[in-house]
C-alpha positions as a printed Julia matrix, in Angstrom:
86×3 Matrix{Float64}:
  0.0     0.0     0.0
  1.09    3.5    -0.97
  2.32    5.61    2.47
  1.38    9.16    0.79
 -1.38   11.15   -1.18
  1.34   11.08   -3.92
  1.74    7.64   -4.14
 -1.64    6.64   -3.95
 -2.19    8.86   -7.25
  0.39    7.51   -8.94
 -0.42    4.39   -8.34
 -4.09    4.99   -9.47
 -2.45    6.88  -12.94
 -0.32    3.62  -13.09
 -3.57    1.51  -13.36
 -5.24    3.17  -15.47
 -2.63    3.6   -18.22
 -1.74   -0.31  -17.46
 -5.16   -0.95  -18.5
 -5.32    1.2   -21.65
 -2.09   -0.24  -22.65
 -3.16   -3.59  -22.54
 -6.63   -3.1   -24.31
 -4.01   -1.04  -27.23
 -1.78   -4.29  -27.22
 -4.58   -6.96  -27.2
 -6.35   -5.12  -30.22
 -3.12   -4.69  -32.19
 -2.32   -8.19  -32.04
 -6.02   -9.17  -33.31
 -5.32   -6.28  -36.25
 -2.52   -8.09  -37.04
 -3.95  -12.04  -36.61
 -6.92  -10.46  -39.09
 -3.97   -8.97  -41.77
 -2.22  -12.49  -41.21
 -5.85  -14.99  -42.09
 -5.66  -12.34  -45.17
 -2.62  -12.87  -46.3
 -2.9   -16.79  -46.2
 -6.3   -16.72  -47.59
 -5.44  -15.28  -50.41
 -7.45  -12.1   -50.31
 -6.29   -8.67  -51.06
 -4.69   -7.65  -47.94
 -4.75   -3.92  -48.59
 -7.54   -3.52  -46.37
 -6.39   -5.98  -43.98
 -2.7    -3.75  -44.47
 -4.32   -0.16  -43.83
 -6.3    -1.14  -40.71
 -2.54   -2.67  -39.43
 -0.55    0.23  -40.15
 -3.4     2.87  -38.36
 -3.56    0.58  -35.05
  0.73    0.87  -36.14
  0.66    4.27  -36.01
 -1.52    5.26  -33.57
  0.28    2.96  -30.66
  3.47    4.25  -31.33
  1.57    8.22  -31.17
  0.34    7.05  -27.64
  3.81    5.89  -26.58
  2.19    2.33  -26.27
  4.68    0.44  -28.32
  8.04    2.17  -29.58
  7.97    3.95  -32.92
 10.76    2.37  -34.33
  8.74   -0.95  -33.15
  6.08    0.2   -35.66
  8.41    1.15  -38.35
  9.93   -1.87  -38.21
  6.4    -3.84  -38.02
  4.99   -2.41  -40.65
  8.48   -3.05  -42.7
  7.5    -6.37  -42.47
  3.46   -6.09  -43.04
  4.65   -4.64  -46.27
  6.78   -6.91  -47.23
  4.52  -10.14  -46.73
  1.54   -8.45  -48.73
  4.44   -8.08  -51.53
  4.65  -11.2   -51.16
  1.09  -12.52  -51.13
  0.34  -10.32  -54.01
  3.27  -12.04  -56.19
């Protein structure tokens, strides 16, 4: 247990952004199970792409994952719909 006001706050501000961060992370990995199933059924994975690359971006804009994290990520999104498209 937290000994002073401070602490107690912090700890509260701790939680909460725990618990965004984790709802961010869960739903990035589904965008990217969903852009996956698209690649290997054969479908157009632009869509799939897009939708990955603005759950990307807008993680690495909270300071949930690490930009260069997302850079590299969507590196390789890019390069496996080059590849599915070939």
């Amino acid at each position: 247990m937290p000994h002073t006001r401070s602490a107690a706050k912090n700890l509260r501000k701790s939680e909460k952004r725990r618990s965004y961060n984790r709802n961010v992370k869960r739903d990035l990995k589904l965008e990217l199970k969903s852009f996956d199933t698209a690649v290997t059924a054969k479908a157009d994975p632009q869509a799939a792409l897009k939708a990955a690359y603005q759950k990307l971006d807008k993680a690495a804009a909270r300071g949930v994952i690490h930009p260069n994290a997302a850079a590299r990520k969507k590196s390789q999104l890019a390069k496996a719909a080059t590849k599915a498209k070939a």
